[in-house]
VEXDO-553957 format. One line per 5 residues: number of its first residue (from 1); their letters; for each residue x, y, z of N, C-alpha, C. Coordinates in nm, 3 decimals. Example, Ala and Ser with C-alpha at 12.3 -4.5 7.8 and 13.67 -1.06 7.14 Angstrom:
2
1 = as = 1.319,-0.569,0.780,1.230,-0.450,0.780,1.320,-0.330,0.780  1.285,-0.225,0.708,1.367,-0.106,0.714,1.290,0.003,0.787;
This chain:
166
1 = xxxxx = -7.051,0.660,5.179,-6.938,0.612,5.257,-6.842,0.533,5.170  -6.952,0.437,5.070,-6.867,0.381,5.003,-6.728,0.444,4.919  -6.786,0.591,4.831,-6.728,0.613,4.787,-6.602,0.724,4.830  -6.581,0.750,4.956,-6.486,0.792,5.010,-6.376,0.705,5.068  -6.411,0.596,5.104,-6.313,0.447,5.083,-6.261,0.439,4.980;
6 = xxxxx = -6.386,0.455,4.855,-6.254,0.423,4.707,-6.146,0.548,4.663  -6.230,0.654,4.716,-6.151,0.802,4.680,-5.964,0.796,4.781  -5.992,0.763,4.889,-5.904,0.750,4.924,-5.810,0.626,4.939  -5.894,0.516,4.875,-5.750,0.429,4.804,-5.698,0.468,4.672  -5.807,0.469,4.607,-5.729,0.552,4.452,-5.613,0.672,4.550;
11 = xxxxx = -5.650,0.729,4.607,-5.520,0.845,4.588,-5.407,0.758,4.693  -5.445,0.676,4.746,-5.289,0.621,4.795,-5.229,0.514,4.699  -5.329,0.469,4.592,-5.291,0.383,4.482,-5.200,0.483,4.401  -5.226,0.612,4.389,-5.182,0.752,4.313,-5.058,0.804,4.382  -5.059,0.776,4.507,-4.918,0.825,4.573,-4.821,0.754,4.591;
16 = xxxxx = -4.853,0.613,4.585,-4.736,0.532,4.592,-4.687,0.485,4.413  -4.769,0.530,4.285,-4.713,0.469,4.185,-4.608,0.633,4.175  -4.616,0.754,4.242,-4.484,0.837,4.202,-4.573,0.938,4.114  -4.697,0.937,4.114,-4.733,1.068,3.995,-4.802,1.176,4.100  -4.867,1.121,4.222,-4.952,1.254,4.290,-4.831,1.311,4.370;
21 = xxxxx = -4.732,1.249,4.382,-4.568,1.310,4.431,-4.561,1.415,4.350  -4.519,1.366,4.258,-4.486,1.438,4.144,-4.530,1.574,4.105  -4.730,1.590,4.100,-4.754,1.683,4.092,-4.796,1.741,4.208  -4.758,1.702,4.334,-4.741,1.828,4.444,-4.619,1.876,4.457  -4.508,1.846,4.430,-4.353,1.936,4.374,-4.371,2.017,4.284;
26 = xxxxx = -4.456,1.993,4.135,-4.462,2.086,4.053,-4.575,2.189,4.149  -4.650,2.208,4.231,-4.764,2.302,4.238,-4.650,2.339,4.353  -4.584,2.305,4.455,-4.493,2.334,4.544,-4.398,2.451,4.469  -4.365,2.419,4.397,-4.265,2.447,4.275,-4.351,2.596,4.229  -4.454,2.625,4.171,-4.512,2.706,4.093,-4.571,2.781,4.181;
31 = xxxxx = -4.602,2.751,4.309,-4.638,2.842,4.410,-4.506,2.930,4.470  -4.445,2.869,4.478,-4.296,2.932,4.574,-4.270,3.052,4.471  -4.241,3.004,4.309,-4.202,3.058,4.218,-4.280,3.184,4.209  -4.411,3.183,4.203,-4.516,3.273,4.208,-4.511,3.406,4.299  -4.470,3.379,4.411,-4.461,3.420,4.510,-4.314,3.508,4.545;
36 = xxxxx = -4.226,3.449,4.475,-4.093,3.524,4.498,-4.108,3.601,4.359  -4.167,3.593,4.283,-4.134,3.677,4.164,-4.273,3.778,4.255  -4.350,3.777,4.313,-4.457,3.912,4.379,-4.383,3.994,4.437  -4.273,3.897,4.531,-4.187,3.953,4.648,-4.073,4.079,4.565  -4.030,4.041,4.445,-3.920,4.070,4.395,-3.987,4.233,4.321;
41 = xxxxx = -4.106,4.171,4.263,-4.151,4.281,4.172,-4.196,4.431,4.257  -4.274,4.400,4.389,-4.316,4.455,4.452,-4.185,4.571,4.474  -4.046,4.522,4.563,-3.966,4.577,4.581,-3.899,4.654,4.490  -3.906,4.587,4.342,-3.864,4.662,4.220,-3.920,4.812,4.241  -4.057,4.802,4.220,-4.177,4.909,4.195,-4.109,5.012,4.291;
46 = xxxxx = -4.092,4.995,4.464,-4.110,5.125,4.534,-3.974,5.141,4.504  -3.834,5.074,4.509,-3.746,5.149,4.419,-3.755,5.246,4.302  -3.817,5.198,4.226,-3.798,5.266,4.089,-3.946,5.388,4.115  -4.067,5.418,4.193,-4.089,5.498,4.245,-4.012,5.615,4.325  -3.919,5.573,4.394,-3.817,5.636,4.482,-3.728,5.738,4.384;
51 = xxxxx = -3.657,5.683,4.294,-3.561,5.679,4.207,-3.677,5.775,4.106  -3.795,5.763,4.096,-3.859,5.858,3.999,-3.889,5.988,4.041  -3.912,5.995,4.153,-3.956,6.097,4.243,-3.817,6.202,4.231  -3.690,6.135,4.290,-3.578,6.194,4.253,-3.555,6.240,4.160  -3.545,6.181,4.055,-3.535,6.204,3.857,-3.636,6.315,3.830;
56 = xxxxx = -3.765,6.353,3.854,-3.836,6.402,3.819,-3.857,6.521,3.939  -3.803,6.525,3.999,-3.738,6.634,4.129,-3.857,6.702,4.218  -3.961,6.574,4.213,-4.051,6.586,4.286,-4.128,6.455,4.318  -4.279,6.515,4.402,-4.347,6.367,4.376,-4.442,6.375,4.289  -4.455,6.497,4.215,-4.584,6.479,4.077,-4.543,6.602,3.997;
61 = xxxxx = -4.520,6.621,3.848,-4.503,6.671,3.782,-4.601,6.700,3.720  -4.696,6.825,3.694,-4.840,6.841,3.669,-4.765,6.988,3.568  -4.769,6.911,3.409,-4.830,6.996,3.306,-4.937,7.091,3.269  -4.922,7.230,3.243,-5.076,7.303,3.236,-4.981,7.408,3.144  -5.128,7.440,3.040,-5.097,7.569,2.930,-5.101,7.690,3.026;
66 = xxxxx = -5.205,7.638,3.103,-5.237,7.808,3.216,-5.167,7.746,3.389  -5.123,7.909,3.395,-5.057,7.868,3.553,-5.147,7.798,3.617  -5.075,7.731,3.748,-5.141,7.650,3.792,-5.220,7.719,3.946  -5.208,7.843,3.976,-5.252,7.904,4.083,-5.372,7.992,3.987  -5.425,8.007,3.877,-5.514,8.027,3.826,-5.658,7.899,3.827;
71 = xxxxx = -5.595,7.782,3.858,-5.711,7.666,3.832,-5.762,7.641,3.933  -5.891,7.627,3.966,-5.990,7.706,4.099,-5.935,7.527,4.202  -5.913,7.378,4.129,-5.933,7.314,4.242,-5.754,7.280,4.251  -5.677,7.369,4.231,-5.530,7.355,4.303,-5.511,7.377,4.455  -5.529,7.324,4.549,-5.464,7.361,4.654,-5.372,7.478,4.677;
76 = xxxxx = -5.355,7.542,4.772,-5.300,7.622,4.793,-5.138,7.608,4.910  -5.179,7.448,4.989,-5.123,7.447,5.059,-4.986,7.280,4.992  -5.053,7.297,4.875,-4.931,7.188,4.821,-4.770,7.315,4.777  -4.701,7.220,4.827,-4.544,7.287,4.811,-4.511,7.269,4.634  -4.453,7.363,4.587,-4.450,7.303,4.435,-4.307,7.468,4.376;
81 = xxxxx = -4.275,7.388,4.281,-4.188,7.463,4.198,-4.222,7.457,4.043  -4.173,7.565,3.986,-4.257,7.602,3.804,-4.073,7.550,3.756  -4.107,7.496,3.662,-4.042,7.552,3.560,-4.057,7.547,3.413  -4.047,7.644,3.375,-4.123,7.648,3.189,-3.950,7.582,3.148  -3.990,7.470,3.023,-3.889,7.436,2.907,-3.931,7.549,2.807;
86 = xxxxx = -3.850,7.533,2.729,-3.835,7.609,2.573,-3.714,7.597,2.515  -3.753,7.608,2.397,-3.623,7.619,2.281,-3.583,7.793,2.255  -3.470,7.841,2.262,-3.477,7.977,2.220,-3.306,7.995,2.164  -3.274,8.088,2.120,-3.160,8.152,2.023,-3.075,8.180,2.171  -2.965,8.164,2.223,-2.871,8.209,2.340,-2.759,8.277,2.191;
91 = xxxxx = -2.698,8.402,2.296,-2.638,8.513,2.186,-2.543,8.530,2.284  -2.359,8.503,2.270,-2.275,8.577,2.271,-2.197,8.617,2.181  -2.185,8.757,2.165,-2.112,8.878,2.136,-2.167,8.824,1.968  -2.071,8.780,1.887,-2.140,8.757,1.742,-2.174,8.621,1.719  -2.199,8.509,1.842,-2.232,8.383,1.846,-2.370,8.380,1.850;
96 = xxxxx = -2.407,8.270,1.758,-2.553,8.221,1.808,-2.556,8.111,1.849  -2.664,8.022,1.941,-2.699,7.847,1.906,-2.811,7.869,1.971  -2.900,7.755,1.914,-3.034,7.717,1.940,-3.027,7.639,2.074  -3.091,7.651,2.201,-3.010,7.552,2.305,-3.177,7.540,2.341  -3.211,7.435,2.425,-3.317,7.409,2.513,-3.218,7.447,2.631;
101 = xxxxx = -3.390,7.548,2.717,-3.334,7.587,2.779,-3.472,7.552,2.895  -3.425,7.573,3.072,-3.556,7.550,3.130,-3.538,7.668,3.245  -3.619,7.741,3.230,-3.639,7.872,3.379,-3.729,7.752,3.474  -3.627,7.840,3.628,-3.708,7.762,3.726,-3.712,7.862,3.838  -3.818,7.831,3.949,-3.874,7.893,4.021,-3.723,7.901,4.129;
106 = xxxxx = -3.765,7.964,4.246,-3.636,7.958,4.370,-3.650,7.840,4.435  -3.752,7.746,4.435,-3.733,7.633,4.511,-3.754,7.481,4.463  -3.699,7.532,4.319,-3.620,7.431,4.222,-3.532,7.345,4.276  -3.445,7.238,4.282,-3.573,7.118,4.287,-3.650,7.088,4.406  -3.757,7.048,4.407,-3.795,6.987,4.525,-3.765,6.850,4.638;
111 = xxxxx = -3.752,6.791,4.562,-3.620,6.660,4.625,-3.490,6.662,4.505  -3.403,6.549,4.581,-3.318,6.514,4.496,-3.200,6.671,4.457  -3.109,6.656,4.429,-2.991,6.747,4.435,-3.000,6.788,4.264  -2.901,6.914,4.215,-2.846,6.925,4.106,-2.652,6.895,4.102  -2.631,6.813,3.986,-2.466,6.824,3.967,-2.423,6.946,3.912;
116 = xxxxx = -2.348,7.047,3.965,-2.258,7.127,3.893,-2.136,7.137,3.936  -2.045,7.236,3.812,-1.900,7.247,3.855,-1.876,7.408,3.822  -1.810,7.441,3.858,-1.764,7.583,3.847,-1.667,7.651,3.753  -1.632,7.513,3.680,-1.575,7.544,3.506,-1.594,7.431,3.482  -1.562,7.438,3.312,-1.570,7.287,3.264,-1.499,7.213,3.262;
121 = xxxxx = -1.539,7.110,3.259,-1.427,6.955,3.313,-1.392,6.945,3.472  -1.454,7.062,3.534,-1.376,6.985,3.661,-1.501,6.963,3.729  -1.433,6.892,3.883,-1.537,6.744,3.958,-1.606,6.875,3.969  -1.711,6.751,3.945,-1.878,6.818,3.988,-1.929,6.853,4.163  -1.971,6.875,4.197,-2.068,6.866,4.332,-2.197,6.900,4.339;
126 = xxxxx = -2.273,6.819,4.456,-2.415,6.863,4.424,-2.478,6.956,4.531  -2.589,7.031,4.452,-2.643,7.177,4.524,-2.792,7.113,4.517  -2.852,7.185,4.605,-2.992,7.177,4.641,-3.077,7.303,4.559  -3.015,7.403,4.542,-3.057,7.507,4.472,-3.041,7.545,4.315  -3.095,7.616,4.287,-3.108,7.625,4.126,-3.011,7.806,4.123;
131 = xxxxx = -2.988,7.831,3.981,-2.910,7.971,3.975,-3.017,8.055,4.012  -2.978,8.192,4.068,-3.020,8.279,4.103,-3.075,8.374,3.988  -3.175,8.470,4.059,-3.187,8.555,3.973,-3.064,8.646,3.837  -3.087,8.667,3.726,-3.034,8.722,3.650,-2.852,8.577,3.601  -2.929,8.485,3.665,-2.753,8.370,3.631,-2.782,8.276,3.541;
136 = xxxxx = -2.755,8.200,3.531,-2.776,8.098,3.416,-2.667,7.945,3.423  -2.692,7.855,3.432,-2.599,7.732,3.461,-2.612,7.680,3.287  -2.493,7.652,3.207,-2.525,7.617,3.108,-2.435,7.469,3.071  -2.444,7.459,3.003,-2.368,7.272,2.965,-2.218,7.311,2.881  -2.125,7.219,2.934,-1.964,7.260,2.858,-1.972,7.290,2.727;
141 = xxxxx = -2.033,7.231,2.686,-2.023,7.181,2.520,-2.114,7.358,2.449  -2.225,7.455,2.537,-2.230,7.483,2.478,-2.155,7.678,2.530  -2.032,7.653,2.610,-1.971,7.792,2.643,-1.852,7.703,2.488  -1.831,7.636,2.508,-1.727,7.629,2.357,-1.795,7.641,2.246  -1.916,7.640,2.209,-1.990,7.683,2.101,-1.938,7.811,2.050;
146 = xxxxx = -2.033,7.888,2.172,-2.072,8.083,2.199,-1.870,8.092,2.179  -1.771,8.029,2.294,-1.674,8.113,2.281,-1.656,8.179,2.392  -1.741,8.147,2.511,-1.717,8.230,2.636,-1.701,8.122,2.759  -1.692,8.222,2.853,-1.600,8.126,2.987,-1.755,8.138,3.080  -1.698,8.077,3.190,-1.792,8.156,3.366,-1.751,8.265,3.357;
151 = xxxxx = -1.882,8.370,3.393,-1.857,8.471,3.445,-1.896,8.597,3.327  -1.898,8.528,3.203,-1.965,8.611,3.076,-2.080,8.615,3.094  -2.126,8.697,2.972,-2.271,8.716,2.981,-2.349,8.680,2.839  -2.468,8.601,2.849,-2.532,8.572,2.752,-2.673,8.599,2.717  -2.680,8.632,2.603,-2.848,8.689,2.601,-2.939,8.611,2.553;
156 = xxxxx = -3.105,8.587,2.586,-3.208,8.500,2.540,-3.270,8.623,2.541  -3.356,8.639,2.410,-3.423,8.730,2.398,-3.355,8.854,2.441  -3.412,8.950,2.502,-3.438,9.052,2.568,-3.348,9.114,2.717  -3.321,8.968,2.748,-3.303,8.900,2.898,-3.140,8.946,2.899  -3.049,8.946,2.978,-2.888,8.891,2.977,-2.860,8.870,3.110;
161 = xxxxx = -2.823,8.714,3.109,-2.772,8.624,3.215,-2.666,8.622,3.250  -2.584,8.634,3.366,-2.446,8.580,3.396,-2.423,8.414,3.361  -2.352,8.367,3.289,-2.340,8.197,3.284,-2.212,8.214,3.459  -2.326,8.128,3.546,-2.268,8.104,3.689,-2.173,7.962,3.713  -2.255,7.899,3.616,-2.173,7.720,3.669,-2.207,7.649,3.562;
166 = x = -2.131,7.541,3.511,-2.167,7.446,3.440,-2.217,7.327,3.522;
C-alpha cells in the first residue's frame, strides 16, 4: 500500500515539475505521427496498385517460355490476352530498321485504353482495342525512318502489315 502512495506522489511530484507533460506530448506527438503516415501510405499503395493494373493492362502479367494453355494448373476460366515482345528487321521498299515490336491477341488490352492517332502529330484518342488482323500501329519517328505514310505496307519477316495508326 505503502508503495503505491509513493508511486503516485512521485508522479504528481513528476507532473507538476513540467517533464511527465512533456513526455506525454512527445508520445502524443509520435503516435498521431505514426498513424497518419499508416493512413497516408496505405492510400498511396491501392493507388499505385490501381494505376499498375492500368499500366500493365491487366491485373497479372504471367511470363512463360511455353504457352500458357499448355500448363496443366492454368485455369481455364481466367480471362487473359498474349502478347509476345521481340526485336525484328521492319522492311519498306529499300528501308530497313531494327524496331521492338509486340503481337497481341484480339482482346488486347484487358483494362485501361490505348493512345492513337491516325497520322502523325495529330491529337491522339483512346481505343479499347488493339490493330486488327494483317495491320500494324507503329510510332511517328519510325514511318519517317522507312519513308512511308498510313496506309503503306511493311514487312517483318515473311509477314506484310498495313501500318493502320500511329
Amino acid at each position: 500500500m505503502k508503495s503505491i502512495r509513493l508511486g503516485l506522489r512521485l508522479l504528481l511530484r513528476d507532473w507538476r515539475s513540467g517533464h511527465l507533460s512533456l513526455l506525454l506530448t512527445a508520445l502524443f506527438v509520435a503516435v498521431t505521427t505514426h498513424n497518419t503516415i499508416g493512413f497516408h501510405s496505405e492510400r498511396i499503395e491501392n493507388a499505385m496498385t490501381m494505376q499498375a493494373s492500368n499500366l500493365m493492362g491487366g491485373d497479372l502479367v504471367v511470363k512463360s517460355p511455353t504457352p500458357l494453355h499448355e500448363l496443366p494448373a492454368f485455369p481455364d476460366s481466367v480471362q487473359g490476352a498474349r502478347a509476345i515482345e521481340f526485336s525484328s528487321v521492319v522492311m519498306a521498299a529499300d528501308a530497313m530498321q531494327l524496331a521492338s515490336l509486340k503481337a497481341v491477341s484480339n482482346h488486347y488490352p484487358l483494362k485501361a485504353s490505348l493512345k492513337v492517332a491516325d497520322q502523325p502529330f495529330a491529337p491522339d484518342y483512346e481505343t479499347r482495342t488493339g490493330p486488327g488482323p494483317g495491320k500494324a500501329w507503329v510510332e511517328a519517328r519510325l514511318l519517317n525512318i522507312l519513308g512511308i505514310q498510313i496506309g503503306d505496307s511493311v514487312e517483318v519477316g515473311d509477314t506484310q502489315l498495313q501500318v493502320e495508326k500511329v
